[in-house]
C-alpha positions in Angstrom: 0.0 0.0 0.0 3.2 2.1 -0.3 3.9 3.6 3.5 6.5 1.9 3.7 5.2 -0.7 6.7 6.4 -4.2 6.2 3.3 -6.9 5.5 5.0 -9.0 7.4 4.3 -10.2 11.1 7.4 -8.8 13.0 8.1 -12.2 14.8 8.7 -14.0 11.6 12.3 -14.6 10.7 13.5 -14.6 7.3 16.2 -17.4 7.4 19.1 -17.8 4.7 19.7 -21.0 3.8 24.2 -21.6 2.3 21.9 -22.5 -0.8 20.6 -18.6 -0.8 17.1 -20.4 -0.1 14.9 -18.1 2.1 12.8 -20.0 4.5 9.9 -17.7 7.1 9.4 -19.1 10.2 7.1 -17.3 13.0 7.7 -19.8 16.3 10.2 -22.0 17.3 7.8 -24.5 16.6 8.0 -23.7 12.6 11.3 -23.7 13.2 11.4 -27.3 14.7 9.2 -28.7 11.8 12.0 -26.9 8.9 14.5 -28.8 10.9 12.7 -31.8 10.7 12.1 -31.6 7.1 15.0 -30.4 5.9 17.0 -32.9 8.2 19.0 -30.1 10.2 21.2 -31.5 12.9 21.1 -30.5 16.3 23.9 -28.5 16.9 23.0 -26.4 13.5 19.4 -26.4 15.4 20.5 -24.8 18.1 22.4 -22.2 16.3 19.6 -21.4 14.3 17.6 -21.1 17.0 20.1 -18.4 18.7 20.4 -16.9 14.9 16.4 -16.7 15.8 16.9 -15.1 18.9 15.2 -17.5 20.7 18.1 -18.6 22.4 21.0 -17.8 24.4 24.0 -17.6 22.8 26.8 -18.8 25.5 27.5 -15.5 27.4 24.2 -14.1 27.7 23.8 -12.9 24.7 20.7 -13.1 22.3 21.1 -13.5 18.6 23.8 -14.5 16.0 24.5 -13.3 12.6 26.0 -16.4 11.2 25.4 -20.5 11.5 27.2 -22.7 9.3 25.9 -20.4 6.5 23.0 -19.5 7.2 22.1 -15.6 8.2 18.6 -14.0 8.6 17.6 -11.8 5.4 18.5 -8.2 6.3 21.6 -9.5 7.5 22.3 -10.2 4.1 24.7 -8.1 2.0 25.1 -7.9 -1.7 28.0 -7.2 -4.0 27.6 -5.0 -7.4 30.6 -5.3 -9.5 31.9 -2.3 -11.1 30.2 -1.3 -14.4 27.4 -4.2 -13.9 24.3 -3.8 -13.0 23.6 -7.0 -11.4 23.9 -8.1 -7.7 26.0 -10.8 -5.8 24.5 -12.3 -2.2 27.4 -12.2 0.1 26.8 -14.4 2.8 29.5 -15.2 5.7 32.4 -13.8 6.7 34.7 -11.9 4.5 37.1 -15.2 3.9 33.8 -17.5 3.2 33.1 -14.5 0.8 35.8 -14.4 -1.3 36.1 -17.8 -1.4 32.4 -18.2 -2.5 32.1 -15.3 -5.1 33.8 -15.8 -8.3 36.7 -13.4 -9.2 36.6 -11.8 -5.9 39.9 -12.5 -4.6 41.6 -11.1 -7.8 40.1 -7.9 -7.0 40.5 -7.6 -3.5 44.0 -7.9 -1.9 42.9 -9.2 1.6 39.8 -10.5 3.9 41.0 -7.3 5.7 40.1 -5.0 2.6 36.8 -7.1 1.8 36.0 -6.9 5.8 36.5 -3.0 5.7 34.2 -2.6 2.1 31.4 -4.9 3.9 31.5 -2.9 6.5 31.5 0.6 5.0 
């Protein structure tokens, strides 16, 4: 309706899959059944549950932004190469990112340099 309000509920997570697959989820219950179906073990369960937010992470803390690949949607960051106008997903840290994207580490001399571009 164009004022710029998500149609979205807010709970729902928007989860990444290393495949770029998105997957919605809205309980830890929908979260249990993707597990389930997609045959998700548990350790990778539990981190997508903290990546969720619905569970501790260790010291306290609540949230990820990483789990074996996966990464909620607006954590995700994308990569326009110079003088095209199409998009790469960048998904991971900056070494799992150069390593992933095609031609990347010929343009960039370090994770370092990708780290700092990433990051702005």
């Amino acid at each position: 309706d164009g004022d710029g309000r998500s149609k979205w509920p807010p709970s729902m997570k928007k989860l990444v899959s290393p495949e770029h697959i998105v997957y919605f989820v809205n309980s830890r219950d929908e979260l249990k059944e993707l597990v389930r179906r997609l045959r998700i073990d548990e350790k990778l369960a539990g981190n997508l549950r903290q990546l969720c937010g619905w569970q501790e992470v260790g010291d306290g803390h609540s949230g990820r932004g990483l789990a074996s690949g996966w990464t909620l949607l607006h954590l995700v960051r994308w990569l326009r190469r110079d003088g095209m106008e199409t998009y790469i997903v960048a998904i991971g840290t900056a070494p799992q990112i150069r390593k992933a994207v095609p031609g990347l580490k010929e343009v960039t001399s370090s994770d370092d340099q990708l780290k700092k571009l990433l990051n702005g």
